[in-house]
C-alpha positions in Angstrom: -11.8 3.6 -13.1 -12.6 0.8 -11.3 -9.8 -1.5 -9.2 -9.0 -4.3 -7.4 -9.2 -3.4 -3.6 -5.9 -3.9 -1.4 -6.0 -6.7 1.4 -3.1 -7.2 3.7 -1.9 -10.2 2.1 -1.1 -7.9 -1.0 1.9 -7.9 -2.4 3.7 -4.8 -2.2 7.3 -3.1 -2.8 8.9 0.1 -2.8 10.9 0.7 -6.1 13.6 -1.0 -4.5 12.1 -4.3 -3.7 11.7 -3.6 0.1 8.5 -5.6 1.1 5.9 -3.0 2.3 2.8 -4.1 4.7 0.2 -2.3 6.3 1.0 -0.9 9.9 -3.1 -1.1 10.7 -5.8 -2.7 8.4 -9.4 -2.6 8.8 -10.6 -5.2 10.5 -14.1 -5.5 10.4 -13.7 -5.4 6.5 -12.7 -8.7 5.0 -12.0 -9.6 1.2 -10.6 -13.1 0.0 -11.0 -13.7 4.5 -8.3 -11.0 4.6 -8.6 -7.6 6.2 -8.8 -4.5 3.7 -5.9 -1.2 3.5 -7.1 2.2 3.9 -5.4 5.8 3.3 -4.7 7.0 6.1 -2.6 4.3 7.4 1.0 4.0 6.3 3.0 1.1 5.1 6.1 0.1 7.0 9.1 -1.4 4.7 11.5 -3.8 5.3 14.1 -4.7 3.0 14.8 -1.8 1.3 18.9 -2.2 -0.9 18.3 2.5 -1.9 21.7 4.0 -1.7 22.9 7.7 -2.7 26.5 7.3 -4.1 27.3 4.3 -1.4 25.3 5.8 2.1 22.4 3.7 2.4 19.1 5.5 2.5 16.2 2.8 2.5 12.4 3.6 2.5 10.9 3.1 5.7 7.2 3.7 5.4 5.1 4.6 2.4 2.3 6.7 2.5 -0.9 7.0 0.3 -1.4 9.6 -1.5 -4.4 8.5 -3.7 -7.4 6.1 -3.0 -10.9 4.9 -3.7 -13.4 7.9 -4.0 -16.4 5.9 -3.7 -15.6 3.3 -1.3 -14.7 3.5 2.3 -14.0 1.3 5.5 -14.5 2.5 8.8 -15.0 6.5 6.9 -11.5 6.1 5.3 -10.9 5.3 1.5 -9.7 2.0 0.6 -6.7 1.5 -1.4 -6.9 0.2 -4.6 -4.5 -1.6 -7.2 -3.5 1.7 -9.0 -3.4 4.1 -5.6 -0.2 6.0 -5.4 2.7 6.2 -2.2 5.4 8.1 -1.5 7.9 6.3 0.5 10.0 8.3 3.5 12.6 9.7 3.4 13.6 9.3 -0.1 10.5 10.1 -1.9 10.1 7.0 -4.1 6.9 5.0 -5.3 5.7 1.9 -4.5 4.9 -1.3 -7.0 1.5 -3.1 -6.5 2.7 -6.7 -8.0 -0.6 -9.0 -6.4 -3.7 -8.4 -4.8 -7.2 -10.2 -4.6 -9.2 -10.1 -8.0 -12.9 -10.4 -6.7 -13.7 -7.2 -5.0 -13.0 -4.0 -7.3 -13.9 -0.6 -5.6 -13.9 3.4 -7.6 
């Protein structure tokens, strides 16, 4: 199914409303003028309120765990608006709130 490729403007949060931003875009692909997110490279999040019974334990980087199939940037998969993360150390998901809506990938 088709979706809306990430940018690095996107906006993106861990379950716990830490704000989540990619540690190395592509640069040499642009949509909206904004450089695109691939797989491989993690998300680093600041923010993060996760606790376990009062000891704080916030997510500190999300990685991907699905992508694009069909469409790549720099021979890595581009993340799209319904690709998947698992944030470290706790093992929670990330929310996809915004992203562009002119360039849709598979």
């Amino acid at each position: 199914m088709p979706g809306y490729i990430l940018h690095q403007g996107a906006s993106v949060l861990c379950m716990h409303a830490g704000q989540a931003q990619p540690t190395a875009p592509n640069p040499r692909v642009k949509v909206s003028g904004q450089a695109v997110t691939t797989q491989p490279s993690p998300y680093a999040i600041a923010g993060c309120t996760f606790n376990v019974s009062g000891v704080p334990s916030p997510c500190v980087t999300a990685q991907w765990v699905t992508a694009a199939t069909r469409v790549r940037a720099g021979g890595a998969p581009v993340l799209l608006q319904d690709s998947q993360a698992i944030c470290a150390p706790n093992g929670t998901g990330v929310n996809i709130l915004m992203t562009q809506v002119r360039v849709k990938g598979i």
